[in-house]
HTML snippet that shows the backbone in 3Dmol.js (N, CA, C, O; Angstrom):
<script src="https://3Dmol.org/build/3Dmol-min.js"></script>
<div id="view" style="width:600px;height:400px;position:relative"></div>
<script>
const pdb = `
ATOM      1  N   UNK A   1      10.202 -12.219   3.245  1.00  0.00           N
ATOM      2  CA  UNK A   1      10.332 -11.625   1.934  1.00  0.00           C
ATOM      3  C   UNK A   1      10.652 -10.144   2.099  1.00  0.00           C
ATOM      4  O   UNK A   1      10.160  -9.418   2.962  1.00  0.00           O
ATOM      5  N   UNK A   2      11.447  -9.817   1.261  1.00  0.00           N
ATOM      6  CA  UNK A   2      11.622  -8.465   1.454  1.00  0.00           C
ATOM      7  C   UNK A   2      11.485  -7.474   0.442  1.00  0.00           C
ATOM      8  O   UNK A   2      12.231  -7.664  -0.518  1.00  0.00           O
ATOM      9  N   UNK A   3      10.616  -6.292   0.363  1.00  0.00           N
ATOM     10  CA  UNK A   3      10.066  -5.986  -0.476  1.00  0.00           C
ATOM     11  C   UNK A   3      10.869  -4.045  -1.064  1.00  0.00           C
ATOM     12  O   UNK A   3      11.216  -3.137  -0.308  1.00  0.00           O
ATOM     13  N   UNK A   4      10.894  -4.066  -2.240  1.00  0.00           N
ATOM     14  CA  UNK A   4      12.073  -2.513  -2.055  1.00  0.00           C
ATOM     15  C   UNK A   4      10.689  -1.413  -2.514  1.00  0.00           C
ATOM     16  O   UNK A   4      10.008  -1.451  -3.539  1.00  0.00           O
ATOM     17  N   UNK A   5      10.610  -0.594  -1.497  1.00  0.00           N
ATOM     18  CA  UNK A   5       9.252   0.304  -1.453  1.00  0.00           C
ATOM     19  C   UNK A   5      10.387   1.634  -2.478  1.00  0.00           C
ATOM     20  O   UNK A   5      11.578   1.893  -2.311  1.00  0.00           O
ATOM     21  N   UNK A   6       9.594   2.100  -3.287  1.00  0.00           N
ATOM     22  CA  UNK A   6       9.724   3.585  -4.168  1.00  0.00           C
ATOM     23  C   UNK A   6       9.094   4.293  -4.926  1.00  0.00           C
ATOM     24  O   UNK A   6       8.596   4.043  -6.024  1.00  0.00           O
ATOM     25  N   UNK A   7       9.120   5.388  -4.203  1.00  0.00           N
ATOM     26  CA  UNK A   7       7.836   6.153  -5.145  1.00  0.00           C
ATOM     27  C   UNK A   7       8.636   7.095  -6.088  1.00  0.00           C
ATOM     28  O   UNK A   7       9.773   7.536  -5.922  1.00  0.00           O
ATOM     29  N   UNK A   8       7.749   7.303  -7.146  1.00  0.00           N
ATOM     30  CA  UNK A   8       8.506   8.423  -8.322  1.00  0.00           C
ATOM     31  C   UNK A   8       7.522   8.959  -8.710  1.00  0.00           C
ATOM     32  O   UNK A   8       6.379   8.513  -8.607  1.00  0.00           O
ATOM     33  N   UNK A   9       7.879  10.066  -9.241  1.00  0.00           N
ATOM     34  CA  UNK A   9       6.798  10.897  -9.533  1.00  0.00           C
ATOM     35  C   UNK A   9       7.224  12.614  -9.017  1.00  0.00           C
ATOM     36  O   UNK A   9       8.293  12.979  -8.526  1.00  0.00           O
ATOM     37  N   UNK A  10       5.909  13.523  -9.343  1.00  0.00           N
ATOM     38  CA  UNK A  10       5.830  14.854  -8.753  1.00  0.00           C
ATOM     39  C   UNK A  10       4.976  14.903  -7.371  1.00  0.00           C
ATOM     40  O   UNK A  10       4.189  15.787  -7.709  1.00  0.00           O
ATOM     41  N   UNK A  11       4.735  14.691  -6.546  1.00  0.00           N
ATOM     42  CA  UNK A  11       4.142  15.058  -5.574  1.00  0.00           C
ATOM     43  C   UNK A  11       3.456  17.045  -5.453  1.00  0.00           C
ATOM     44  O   UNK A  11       3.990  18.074  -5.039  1.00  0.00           O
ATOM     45  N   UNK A  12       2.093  16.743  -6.050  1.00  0.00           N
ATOM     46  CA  UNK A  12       1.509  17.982  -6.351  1.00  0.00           C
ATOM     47  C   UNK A  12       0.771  18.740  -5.616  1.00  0.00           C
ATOM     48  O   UNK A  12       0.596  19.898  -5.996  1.00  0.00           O
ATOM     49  N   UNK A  13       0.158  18.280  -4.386  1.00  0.00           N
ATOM     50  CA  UNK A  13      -1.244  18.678  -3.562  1.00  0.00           C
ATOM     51  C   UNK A  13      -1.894  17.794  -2.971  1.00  0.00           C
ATOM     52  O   UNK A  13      -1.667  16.801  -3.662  1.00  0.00           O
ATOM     53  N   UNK A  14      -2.426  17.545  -2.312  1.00  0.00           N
ATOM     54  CA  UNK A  14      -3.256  16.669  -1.375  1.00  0.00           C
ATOM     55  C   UNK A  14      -4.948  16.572  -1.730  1.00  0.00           C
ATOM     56  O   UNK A  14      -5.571  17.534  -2.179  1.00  0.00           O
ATOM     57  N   UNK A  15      -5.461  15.457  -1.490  1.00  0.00           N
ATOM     58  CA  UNK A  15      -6.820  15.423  -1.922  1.00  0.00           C
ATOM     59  C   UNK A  15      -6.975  15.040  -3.231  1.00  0.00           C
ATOM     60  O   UNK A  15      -8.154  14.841  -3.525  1.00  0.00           O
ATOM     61  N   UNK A  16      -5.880  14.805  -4.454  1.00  0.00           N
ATOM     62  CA  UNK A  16      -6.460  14.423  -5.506  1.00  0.00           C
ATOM     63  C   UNK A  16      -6.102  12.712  -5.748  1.00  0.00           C
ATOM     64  O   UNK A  16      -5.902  12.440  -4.564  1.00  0.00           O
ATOM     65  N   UNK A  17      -6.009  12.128  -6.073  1.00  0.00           N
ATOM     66  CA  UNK A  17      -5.813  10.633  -5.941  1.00  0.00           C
ATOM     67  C   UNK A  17      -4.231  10.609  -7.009  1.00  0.00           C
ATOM     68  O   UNK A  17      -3.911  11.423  -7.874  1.00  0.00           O
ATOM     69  N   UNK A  18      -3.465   9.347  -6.533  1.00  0.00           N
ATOM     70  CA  UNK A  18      -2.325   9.131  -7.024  1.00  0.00           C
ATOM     71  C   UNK A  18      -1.881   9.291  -7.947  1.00  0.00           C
ATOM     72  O   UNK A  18      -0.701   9.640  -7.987  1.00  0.00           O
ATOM     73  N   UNK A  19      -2.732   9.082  -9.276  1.00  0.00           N
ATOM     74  CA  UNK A  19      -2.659   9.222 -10.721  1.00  0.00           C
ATOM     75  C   UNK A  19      -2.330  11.200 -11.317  1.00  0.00           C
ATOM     76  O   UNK A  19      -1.540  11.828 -12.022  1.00  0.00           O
ATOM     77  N   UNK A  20      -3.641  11.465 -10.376  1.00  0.00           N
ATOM     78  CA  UNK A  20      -3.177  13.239 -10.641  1.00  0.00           C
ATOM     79  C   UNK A  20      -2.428  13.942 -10.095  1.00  0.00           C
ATOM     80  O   UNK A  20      -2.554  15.148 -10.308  1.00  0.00           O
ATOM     81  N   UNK A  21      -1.445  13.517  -9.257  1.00  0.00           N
ATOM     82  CA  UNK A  21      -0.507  13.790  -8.238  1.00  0.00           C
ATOM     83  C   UNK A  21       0.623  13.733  -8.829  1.00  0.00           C
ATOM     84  O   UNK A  21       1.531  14.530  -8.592  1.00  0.00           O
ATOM     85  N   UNK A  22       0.723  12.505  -9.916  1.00  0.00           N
ATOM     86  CA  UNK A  22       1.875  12.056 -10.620  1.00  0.00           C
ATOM     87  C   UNK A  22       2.152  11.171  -9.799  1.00  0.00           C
ATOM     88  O   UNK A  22       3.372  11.268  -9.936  1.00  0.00           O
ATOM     89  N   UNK A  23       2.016  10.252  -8.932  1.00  0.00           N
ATOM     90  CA  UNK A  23       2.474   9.238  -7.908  1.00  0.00           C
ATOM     91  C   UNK A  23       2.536   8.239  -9.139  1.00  0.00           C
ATOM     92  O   UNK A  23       2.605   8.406 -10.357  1.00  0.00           O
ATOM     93  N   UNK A  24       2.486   7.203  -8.362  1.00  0.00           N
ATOM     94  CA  UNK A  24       2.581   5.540  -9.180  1.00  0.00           C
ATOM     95  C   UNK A  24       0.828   4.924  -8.834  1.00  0.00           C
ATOM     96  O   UNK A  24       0.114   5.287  -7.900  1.00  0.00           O
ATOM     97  N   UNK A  25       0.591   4.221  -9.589  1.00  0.00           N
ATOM     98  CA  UNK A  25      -0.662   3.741  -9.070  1.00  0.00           C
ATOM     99  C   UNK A  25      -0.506   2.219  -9.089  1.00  0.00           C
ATOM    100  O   UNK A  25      -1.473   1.493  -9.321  1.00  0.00           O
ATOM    101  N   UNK A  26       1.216   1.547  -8.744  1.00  0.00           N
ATOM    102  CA  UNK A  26       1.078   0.387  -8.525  1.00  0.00           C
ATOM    103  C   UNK A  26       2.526   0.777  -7.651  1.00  0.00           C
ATOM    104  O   UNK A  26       3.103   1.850  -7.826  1.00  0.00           O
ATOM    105  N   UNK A  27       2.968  -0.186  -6.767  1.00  0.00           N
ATOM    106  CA  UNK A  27       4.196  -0.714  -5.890  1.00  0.00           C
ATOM    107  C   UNK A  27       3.916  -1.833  -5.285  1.00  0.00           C
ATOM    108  O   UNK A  27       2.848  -2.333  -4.931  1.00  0.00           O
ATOM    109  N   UNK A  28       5.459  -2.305  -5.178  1.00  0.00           N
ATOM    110  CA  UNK A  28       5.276  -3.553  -4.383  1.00  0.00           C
ATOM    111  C   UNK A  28       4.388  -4.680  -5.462  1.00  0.00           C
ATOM    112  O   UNK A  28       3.464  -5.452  -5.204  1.00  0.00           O
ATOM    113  N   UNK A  29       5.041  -4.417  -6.623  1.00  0.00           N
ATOM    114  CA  UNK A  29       4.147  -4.928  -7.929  1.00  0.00           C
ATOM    115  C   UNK A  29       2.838  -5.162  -6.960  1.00  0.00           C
ATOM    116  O   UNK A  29       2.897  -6.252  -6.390  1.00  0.00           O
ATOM    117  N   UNK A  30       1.961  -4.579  -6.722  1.00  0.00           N
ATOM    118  CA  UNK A  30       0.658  -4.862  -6.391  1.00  0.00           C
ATOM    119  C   UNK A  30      -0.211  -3.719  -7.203  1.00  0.00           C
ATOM    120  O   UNK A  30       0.340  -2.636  -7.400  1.00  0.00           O
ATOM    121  N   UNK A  31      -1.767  -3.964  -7.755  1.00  0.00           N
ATOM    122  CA  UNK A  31      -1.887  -3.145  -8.795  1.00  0.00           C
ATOM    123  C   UNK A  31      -3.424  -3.647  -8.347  1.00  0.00           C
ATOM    124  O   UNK A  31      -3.887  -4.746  -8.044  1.00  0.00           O
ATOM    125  N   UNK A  32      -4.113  -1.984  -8.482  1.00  0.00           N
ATOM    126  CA  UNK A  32      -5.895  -2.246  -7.817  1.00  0.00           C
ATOM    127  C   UNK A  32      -6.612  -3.322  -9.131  1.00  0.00           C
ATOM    128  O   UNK A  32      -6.469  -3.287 -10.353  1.00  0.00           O
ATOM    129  N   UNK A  33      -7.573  -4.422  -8.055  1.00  0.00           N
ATOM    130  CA  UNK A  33      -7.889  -5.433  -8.807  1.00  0.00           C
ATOM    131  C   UNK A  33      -7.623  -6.627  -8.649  1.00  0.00           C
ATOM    132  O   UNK A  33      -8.407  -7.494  -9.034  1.00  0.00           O
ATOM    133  N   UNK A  34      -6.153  -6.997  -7.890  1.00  0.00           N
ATOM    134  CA  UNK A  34      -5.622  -8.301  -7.557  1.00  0.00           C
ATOM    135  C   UNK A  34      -6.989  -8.610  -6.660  1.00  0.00           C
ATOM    136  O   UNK A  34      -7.913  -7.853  -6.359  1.00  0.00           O
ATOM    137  N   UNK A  35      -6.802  -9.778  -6.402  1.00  0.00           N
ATOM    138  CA  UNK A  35      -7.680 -10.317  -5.404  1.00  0.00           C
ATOM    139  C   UNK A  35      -7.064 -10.670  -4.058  1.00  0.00           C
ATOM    140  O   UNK A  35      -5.904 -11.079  -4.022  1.00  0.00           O
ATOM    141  N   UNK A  36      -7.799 -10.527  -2.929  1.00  0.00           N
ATOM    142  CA  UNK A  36      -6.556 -10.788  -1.655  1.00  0.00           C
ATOM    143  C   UNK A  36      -5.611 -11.845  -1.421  1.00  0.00           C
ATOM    144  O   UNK A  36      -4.568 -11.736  -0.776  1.00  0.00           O
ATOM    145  N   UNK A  37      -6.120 -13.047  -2.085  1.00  0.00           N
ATOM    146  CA  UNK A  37      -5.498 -14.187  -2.189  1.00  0.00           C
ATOM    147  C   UNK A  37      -3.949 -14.190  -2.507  1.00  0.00           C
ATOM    148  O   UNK A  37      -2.927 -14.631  -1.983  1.00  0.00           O
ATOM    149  N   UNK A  38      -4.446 -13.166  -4.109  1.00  0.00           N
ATOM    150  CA  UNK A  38      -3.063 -12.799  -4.983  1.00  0.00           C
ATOM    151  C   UNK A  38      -2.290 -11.431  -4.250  1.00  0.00           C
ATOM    152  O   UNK A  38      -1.245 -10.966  -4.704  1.00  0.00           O
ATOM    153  N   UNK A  39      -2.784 -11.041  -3.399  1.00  0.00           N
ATOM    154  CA  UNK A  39      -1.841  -9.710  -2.755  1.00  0.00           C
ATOM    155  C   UNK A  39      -1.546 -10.434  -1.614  1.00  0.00           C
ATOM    156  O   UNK A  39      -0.570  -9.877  -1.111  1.00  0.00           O
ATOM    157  N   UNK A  40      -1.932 -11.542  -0.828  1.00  0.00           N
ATOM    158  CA  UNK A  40      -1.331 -12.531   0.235  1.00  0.00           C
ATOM    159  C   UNK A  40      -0.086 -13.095  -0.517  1.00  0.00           C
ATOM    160  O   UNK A  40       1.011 -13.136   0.041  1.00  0.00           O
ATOM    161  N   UNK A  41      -0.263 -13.495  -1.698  1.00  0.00           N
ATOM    162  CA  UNK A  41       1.261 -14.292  -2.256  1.00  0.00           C
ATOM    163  C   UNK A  41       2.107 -13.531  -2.357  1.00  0.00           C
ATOM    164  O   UNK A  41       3.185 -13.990  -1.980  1.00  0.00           O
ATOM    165  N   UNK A  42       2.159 -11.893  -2.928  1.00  0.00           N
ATOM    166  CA  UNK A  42       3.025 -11.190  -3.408  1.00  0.00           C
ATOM    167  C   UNK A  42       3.747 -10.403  -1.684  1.00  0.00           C
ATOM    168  O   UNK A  42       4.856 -10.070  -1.268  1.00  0.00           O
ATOM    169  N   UNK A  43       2.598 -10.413  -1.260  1.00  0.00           N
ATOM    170  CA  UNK A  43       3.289  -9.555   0.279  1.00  0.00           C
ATOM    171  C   UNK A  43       3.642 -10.365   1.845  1.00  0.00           C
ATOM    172  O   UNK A  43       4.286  -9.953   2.810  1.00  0.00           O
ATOM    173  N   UNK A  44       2.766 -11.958   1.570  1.00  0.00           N
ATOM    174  CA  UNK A  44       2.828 -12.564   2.895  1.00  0.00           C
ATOM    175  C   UNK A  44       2.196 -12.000   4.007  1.00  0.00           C
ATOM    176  O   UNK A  44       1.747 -10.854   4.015  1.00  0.00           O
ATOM    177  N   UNK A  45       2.145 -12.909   5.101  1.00  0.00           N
ATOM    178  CA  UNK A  45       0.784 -12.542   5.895  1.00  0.00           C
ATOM    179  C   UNK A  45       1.226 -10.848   6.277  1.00  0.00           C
ATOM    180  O   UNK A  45       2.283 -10.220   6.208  1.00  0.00           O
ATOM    181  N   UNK A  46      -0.150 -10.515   6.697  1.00  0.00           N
ATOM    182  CA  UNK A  46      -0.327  -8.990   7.431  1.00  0.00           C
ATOM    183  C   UNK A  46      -0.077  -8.769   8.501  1.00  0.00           C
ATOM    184  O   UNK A  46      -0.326  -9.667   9.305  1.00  0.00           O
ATOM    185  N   UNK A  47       0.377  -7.806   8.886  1.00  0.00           N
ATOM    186  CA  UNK A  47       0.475  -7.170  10.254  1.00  0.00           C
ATOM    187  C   UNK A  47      -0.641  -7.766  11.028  1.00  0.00           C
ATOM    188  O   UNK A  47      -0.723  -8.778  11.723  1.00  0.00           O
ATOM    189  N   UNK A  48      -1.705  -6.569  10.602  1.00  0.00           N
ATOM    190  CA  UNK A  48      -3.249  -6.737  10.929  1.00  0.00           C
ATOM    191  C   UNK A  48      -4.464  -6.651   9.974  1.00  0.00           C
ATOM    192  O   UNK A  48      -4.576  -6.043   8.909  1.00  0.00           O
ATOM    193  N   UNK A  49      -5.256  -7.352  10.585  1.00  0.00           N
ATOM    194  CA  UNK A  49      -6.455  -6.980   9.849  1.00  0.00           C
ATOM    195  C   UNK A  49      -7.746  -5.802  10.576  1.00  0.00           C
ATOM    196  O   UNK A  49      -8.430  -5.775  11.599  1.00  0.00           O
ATOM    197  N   UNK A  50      -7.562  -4.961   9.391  1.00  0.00           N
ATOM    198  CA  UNK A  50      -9.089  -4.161   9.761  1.00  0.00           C
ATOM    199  C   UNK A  50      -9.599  -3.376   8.940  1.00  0.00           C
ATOM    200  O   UNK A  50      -9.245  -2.375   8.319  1.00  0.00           O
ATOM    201  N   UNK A  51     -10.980  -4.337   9.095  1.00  0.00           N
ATOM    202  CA  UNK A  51     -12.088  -4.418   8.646  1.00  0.00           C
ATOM    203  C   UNK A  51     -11.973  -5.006   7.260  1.00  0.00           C
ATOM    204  O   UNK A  51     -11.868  -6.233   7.254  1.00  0.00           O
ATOM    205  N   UNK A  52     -11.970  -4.431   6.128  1.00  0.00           N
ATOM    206  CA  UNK A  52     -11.936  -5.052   4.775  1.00  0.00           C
ATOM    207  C   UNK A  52     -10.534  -4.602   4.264  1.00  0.00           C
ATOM    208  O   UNK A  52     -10.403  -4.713   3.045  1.00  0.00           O
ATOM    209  N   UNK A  53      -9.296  -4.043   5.049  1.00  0.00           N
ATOM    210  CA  UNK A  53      -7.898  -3.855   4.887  1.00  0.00           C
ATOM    211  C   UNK A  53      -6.714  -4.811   5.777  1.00  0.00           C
ATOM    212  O   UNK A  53      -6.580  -5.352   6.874  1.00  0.00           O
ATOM    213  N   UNK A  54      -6.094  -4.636   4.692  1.00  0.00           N
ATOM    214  CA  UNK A  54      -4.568  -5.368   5.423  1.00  0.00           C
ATOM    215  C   UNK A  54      -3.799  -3.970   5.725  1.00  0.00           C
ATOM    216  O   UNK A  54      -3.881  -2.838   5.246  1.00  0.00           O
ATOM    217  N   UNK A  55      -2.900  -4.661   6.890  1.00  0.00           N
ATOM    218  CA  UNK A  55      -1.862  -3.355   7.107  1.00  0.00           C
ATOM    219  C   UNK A  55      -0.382  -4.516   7.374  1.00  0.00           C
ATOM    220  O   UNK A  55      -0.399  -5.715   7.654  1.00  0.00           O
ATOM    221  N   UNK A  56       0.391  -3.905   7.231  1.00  0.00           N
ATOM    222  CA  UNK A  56       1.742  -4.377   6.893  1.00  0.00           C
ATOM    223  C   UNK A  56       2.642  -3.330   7.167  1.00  0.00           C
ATOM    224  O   UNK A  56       2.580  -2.223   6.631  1.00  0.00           O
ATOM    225  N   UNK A  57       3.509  -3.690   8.031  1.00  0.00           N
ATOM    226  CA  UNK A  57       4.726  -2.679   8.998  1.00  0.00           C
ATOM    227  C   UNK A  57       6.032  -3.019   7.349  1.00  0.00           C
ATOM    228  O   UNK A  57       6.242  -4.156   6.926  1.00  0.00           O
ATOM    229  N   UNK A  58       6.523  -2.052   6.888  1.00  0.00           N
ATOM    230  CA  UNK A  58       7.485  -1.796   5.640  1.00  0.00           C
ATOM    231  C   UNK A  58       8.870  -1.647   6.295  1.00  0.00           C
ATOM    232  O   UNK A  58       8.731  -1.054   7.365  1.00  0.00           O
ATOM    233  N   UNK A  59      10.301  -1.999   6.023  1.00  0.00           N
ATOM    234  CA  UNK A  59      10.987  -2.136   6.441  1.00  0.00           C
ATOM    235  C   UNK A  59      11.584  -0.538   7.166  1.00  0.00           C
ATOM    236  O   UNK A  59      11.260   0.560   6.713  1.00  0.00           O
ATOM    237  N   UNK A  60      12.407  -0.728   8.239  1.00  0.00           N
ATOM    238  CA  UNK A  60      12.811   0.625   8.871  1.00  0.00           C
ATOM    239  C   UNK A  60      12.841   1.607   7.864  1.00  0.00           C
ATOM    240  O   UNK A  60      12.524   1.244   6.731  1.00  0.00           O
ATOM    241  N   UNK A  61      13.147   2.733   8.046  1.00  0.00           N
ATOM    242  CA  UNK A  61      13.521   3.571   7.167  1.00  0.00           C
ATOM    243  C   UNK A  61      13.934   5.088   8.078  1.00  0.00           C
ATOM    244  O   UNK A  61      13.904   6.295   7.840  1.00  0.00           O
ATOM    245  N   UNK A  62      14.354   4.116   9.339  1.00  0.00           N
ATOM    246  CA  UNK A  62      14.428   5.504  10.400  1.00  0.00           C
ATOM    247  C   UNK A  62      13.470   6.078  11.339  1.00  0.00           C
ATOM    248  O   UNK A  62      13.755   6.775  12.313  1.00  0.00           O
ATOM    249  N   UNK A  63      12.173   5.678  10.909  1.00  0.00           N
ATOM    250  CA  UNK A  63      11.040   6.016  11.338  1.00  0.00           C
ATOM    251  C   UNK A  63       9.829   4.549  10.770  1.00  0.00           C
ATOM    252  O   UNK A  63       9.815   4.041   9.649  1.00  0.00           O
ATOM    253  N   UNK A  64       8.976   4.195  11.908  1.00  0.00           N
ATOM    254  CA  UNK A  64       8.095   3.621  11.475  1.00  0.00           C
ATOM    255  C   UNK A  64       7.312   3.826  10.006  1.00  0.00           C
ATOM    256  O   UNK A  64       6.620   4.841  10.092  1.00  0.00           O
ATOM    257  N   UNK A  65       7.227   3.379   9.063  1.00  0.00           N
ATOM    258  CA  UNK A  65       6.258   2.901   7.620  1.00  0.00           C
ATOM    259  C   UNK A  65       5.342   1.972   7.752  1.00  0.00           C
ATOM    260  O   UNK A  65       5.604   0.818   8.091  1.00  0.00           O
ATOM    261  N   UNK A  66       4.176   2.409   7.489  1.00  0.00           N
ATOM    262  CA  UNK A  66       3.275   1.015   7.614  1.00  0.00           C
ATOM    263  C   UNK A  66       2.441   1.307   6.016  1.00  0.00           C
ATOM    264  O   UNK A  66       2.307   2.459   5.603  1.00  0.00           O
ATOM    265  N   UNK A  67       1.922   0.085   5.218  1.00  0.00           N
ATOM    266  CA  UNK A  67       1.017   0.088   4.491  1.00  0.00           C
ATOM    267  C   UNK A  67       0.082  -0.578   4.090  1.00  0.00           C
ATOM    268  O   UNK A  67       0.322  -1.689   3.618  1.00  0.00           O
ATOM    269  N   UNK A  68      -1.169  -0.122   4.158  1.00  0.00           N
ATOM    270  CA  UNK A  68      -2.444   0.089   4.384  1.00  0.00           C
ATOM    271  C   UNK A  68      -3.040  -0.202   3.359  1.00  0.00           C
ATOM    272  O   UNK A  68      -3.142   0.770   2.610  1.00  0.00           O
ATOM    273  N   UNK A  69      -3.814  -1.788   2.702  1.00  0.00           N
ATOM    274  CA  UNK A  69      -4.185  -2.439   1.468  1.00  0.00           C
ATOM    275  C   UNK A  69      -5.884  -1.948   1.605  1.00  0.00           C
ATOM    276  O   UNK A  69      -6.426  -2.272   2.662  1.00  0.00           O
ATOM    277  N   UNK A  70      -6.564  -1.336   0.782  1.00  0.00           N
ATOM    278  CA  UNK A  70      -7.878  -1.349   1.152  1.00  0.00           C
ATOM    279  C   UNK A  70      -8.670  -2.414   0.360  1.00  0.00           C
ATOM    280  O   UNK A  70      -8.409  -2.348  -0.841  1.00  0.00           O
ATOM    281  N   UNK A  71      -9.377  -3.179   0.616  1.00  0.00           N
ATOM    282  CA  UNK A  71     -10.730  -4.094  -0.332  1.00  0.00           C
ATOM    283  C   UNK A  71     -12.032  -3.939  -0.861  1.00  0.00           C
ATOM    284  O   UNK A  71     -12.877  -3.340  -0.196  1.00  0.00           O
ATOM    285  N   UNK A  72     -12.196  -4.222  -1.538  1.00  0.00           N
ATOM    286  CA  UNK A  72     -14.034  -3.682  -2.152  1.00  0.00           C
ATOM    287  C   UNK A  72     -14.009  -5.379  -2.546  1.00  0.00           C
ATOM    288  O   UNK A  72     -13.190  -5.884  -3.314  1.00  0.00           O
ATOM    289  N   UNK A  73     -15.022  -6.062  -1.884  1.00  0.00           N
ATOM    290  CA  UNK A  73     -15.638  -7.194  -2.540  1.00  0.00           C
ATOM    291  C   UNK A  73     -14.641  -7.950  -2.907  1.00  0.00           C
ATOM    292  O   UNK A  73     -14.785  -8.436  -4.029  1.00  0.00           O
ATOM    293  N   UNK A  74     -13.260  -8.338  -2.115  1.00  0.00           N
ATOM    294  CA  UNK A  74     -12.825  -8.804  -2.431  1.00  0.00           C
ATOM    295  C   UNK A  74     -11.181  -8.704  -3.401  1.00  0.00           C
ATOM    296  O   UNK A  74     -10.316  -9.578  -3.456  1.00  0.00           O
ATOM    297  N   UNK A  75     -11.179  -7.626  -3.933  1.00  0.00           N
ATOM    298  CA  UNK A  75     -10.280  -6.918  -4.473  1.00  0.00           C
ATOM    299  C   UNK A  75      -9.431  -5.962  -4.026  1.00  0.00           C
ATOM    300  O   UNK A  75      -9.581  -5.361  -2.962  1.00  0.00           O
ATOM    301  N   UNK A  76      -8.898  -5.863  -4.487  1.00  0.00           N
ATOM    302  CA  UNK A  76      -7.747  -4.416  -4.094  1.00  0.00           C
ATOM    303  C   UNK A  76      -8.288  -3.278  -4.733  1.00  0.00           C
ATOM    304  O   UNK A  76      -8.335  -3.087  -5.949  1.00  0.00           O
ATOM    305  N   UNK A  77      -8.700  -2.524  -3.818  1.00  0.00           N
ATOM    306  CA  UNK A  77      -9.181  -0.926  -4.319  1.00  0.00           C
ATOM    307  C   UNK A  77      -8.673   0.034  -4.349  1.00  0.00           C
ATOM    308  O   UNK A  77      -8.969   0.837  -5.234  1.00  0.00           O
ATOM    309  N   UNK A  78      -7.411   0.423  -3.096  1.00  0.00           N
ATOM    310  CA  UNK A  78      -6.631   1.686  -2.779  1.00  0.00           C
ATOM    311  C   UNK A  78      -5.669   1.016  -1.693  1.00  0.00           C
ATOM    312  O   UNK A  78      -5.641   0.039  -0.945  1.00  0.00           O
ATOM    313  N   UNK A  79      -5.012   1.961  -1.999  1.00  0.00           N
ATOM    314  CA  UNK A  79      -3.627   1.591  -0.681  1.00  0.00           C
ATOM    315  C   UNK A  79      -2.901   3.018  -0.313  1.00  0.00           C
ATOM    316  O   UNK A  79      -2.764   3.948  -1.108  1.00  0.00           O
ATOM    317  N   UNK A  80      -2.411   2.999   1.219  1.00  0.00           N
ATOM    318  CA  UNK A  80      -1.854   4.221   1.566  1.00  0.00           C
ATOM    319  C   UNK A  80      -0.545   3.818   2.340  1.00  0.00           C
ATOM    320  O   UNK A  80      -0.426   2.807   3.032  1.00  0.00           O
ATOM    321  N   UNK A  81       0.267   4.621   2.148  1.00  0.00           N
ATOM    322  CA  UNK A  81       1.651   4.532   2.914  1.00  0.00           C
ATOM    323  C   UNK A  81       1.773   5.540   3.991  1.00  0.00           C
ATOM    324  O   UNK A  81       1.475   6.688   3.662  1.00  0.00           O
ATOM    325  N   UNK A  82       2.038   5.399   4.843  1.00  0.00           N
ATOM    326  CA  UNK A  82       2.164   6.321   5.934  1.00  0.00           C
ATOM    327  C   UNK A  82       2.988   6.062   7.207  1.00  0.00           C
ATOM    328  O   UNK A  82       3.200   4.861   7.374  1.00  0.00           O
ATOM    329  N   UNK A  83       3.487   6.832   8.108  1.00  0.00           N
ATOM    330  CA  UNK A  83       4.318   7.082   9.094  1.00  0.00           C
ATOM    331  C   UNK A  83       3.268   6.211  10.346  1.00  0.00           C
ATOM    332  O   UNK A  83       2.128   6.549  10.664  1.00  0.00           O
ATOM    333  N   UNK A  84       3.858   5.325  10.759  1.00  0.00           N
ATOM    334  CA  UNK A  84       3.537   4.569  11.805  1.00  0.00           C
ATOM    335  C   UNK A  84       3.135   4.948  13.639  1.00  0.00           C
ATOM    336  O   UNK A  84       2.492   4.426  14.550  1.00  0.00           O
ATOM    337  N   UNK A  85       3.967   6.159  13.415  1.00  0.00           N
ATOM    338  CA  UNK A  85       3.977   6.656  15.050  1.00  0.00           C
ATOM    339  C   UNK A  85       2.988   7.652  15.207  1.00  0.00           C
ATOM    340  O   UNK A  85       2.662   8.134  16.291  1.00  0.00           O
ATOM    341  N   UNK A  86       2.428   8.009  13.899  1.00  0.00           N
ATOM    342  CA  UNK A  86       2.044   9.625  14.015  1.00  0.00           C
ATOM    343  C   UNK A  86       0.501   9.117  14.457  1.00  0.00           C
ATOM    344  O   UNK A  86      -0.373   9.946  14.711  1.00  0.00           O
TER     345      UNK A  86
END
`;
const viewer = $3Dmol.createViewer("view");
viewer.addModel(pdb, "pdb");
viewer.setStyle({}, {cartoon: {color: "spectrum"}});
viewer.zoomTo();
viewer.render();
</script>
């Protein structure tokens, strides 16, 4: 499956969470709350697992992308995108 990653928004400062940043607080139609079951259908299996997160390698982009599903009890709580090599 192939999935088209894009963020929009202002990118404002670091440390405040996605919403006050102006980021998106959903991609990859995935949205905090799914249950893992339902973020397994929409994304297909994971890279890896660790601990109560999925991680998932995102298509080239020139540089390694990986992203990083976090869980609370079962749910989707937070997710991070980030550079793979660093």
């Amino acid at each position: 499956m192939k999935n088209t990653f894009t963020f929009s928004g202002t990118k404002t400062g670091s440390g405040r969470s996605a919403r006050a940043r102006g980021m998106p607080v959903s991609f990859f139609n995935l949205k905090k709350g799914l249950s893992t079951e339902e973020v397994l259908k929409v994304m297909g299996a994971a890279f890896a697992e660790v601990g109560d997160s999925l991680v998932y390698n995102l298509e080239d982009r020139g540089y390694p992308l990986r992203l990083r599903l976090f869980f609370a009890d079962g749910f989707l709580n937070d997710f991070y995108c980030y550079r793979g090599d660093l």
